[in-house]
N, C-alpha and C positions, 0 to 999 in steps of 0.2 A: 444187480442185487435184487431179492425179494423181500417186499415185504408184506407179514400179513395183517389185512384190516380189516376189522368189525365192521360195516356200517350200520347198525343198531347202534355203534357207540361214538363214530366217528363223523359221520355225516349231520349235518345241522338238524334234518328231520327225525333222526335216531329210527331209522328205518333202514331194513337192508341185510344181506348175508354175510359171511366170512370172507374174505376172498385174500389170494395171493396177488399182490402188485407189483408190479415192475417200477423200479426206484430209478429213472435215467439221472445219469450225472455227466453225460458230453453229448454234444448234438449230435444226433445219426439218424438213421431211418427207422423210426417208430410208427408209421403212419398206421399198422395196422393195430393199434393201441390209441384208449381213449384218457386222455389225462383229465384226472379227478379233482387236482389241487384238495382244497380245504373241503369239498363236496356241500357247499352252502347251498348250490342250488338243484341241486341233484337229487333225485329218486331211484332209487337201485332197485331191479326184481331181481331173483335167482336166476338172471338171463348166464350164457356163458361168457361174457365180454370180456374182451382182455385189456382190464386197468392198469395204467400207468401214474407215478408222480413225479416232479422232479424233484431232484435232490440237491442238498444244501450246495452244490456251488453253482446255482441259478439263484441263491438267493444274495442279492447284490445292490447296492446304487451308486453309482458312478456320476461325478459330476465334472462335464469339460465345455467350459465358453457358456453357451447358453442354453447346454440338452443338458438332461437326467438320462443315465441309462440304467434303468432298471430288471434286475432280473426276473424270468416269472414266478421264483418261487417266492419272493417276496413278499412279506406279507403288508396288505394295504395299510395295520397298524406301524409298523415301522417305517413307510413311504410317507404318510401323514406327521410323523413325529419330525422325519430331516425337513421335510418342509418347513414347517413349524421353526426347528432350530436355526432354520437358513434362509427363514424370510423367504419362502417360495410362494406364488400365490398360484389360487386356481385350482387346486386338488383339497379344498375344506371337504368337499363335499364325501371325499371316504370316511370321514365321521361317522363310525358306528356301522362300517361297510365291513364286512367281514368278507375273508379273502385270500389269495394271491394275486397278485397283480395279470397274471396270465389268464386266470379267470375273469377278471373285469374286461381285460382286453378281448374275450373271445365273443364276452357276452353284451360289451360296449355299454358295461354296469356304470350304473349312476344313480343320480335321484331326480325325479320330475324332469326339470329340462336338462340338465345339468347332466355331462356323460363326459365317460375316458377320452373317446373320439376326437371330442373337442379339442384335445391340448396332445395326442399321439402325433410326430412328427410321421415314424416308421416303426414298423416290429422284424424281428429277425428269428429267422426259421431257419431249416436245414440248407434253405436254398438261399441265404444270403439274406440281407436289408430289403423289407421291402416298403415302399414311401405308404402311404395314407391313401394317396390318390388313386392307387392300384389296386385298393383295396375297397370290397363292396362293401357297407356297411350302413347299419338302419337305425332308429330305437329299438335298444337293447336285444340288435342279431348283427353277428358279422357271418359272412361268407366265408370263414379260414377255415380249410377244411383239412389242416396241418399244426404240429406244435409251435406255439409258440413259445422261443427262449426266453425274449429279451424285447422291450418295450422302450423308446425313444421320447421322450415329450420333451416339450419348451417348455423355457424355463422362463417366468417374469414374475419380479420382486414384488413381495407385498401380500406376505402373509395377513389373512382377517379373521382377528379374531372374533371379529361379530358376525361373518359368516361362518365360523366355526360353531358359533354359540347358535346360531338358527337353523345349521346341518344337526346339530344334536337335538334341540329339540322338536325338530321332523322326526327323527328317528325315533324319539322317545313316543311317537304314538304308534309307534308296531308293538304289537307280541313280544315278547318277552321268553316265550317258553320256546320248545325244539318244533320251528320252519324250516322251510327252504326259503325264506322269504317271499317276496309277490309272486302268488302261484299262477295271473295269467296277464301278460300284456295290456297297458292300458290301449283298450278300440281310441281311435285317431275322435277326439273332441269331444272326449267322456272319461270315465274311470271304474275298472273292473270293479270294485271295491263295492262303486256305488249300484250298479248292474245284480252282482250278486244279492246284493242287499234287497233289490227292489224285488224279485224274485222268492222272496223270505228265505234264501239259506246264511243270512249271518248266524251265526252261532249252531248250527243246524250240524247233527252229529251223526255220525256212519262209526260203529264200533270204537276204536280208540279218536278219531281223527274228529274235527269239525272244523269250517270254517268259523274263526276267530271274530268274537265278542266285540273285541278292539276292534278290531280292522279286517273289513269278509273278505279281502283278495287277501289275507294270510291262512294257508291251510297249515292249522297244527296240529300235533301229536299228542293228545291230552297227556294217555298212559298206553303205553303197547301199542299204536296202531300201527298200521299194518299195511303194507304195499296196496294188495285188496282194496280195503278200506279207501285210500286217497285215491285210487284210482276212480274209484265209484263214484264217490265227491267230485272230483274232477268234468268225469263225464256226466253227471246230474247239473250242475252247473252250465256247462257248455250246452245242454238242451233244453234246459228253462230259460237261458236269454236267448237261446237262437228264436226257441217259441216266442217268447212276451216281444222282443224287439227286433229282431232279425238278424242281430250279430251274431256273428263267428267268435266267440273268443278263442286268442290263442295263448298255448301257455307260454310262461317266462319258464316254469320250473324246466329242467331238461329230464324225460323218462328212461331210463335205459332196459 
C-alpha cells in the first residue's frame, strides 16, 4: 500500500516534500527503502528516496516470562503507558520521547546516559532474531543497516515514578515548538548544547530556523524554515567549533 506524506506537516521539523510512501505490513525484503516511522528525527530534501513505514500490525507488545516484545511501529507513548500499568521498570526514560519503538532502536535513542541498548535483549529483521551482541552499537548510532520489526527487552519489576517525574522534567527544558530534537551528538566529555553556545549561535537565526533560546543543540523551525536554512545552520555550527576548539561535531539529526 501507498501512502502519501507531507513532511512540512508530518515530520517533527515540519520541513520537507510531499512524498509517496510505502506502508510494509509483513517482513520481506525492503532493504532498498528507508523507514521513516514518526520522522522525529529526520530532515527531508527533495532527494528521490524511496520512503517506507510500517504498518499497524508491527504495532504490538507481547509479554512472555521475562521479554516484552515489542513491535516497531509502536509508539514509545503506549510502551511507557504498559510499563507503567505493569510495574515494568527501566524504560521511564521514553518520557516525552516521541517515537516508534524501531526508531529508538535504530538510533539507540535515550536521554544522557540512559539508552534502549541498555535493556534490548535481541531485534528481529527479515533475517530472523538477532542477539545485542551481534549487534554494533554506540551512543545514539547503531550499525543496522536493515528494518527492523520487532524489539526484545527484559523485563524487571518496578516501575519509578520518581524517575518518571525527573525524565519529564529533563524533557521539559527542550523546545517546545517543531525540532528534530538534538541536532548534533554529544563530543565524548562535553555537550553540543554548551559548544554551540560558546561560539555565540544560541538563538542565532538563518531565515526561518535558529538554534533555540532554550536549549542551542535544538535546531528549530520558528515559521517556514526551510531545508536550506537548517542546513546552513548546521554547517556554520560544525565550523565555529571545529575553529574555536577543534571538535568535529556530528549530527544526531539524520539528513536525507
Amino acid at each position: 500500500m501507498i501512502k502519501q506524506i507531507d513532511f512540512s506537516r508530518y515530520s517533527s521539523i515540519k520541513i520537507g516534500p510531499i512524498v509517496d510512501v510505502q506502508v510494509i505490513d509483513e517482513i520481506g525484503d525492503f532493504d532498498d527503502h528507508t523507514i521513516i516511522g514518526k520522522a522525529n528525527n529526520i530532515l527531508v530534501s527533495n532527494s528521490d528516496k524511496k520512503f517506507a513505514i510500517l504498518g499497524s500490525n508491527f504495532d504490538y507488545i507481547k509479554q512472555e516470562g521475562n521479554k516484552l516484545f515489542i513491535g516497531c511501529a509502536t509508539s514509545t507513548g503506549k510502551v511507557l503507558s504498559y510499563c507503567r500499568k505493569n510495574d515494568i521498570a527501566n524504560l521511564e526514560f521514553l518520557a516525552k520521547l516521541p517515537g516508534t519503538m524501531g526508531g529508538v532502536a535504530k538510533m539507540n535513542a535515550g536521554l544522557k546516559s540512559w539508552e534502549i541498548f541498555n535493556h534490548i535483549i535481541s531485534i528481529k529483521t527479515k533475517d530472523g532474531y538477532i542477539k545485542k551482541q551481534d549487534i554494533s552499537y554506540s551512543y545514539r548510532d547503531t550499525k543496522i543497516d536493515t528494518i527492523i520489526y520487532e524489539v526484545v527487552l527484559e523485563i524487571e519489576s518496578g516501575f519509578s515514578k520518581d524517575k518518571l517525574k525527573q525524565f519529564n522534567k529533563m524533557r521539559d527544558n527542550q523546545p517546545q515548538i517543531p525540532s528534530a530534537g538534538s541536532c548534533f551528538k554529544n563530543p565524548k566529555g562535553d555537550f553540543a548544547g554548551r559548544l554551540i553556545e560558546e561560539v555565540g549561535l544560541k538563538g542565532f537565526e538563518k531565515g526561518g530556523m535558529s538554534f533555540s533560546n532554550k536549549h542551542a543543540n535544538f535546531l528549530v523551525n520558528n515559521q517556514k524554515g526551510t531545508f536550506e536554512d537548517a542546513i546552513y545552520l548546521i554547517n556554520l555550527a560544525k565550523k565555529r567549533v571545529k575553529e574555536k576548539f577543534g571538535i568535529n561535531l556530528e549530527e544526531e539529526i539524520v539528513i536525507y
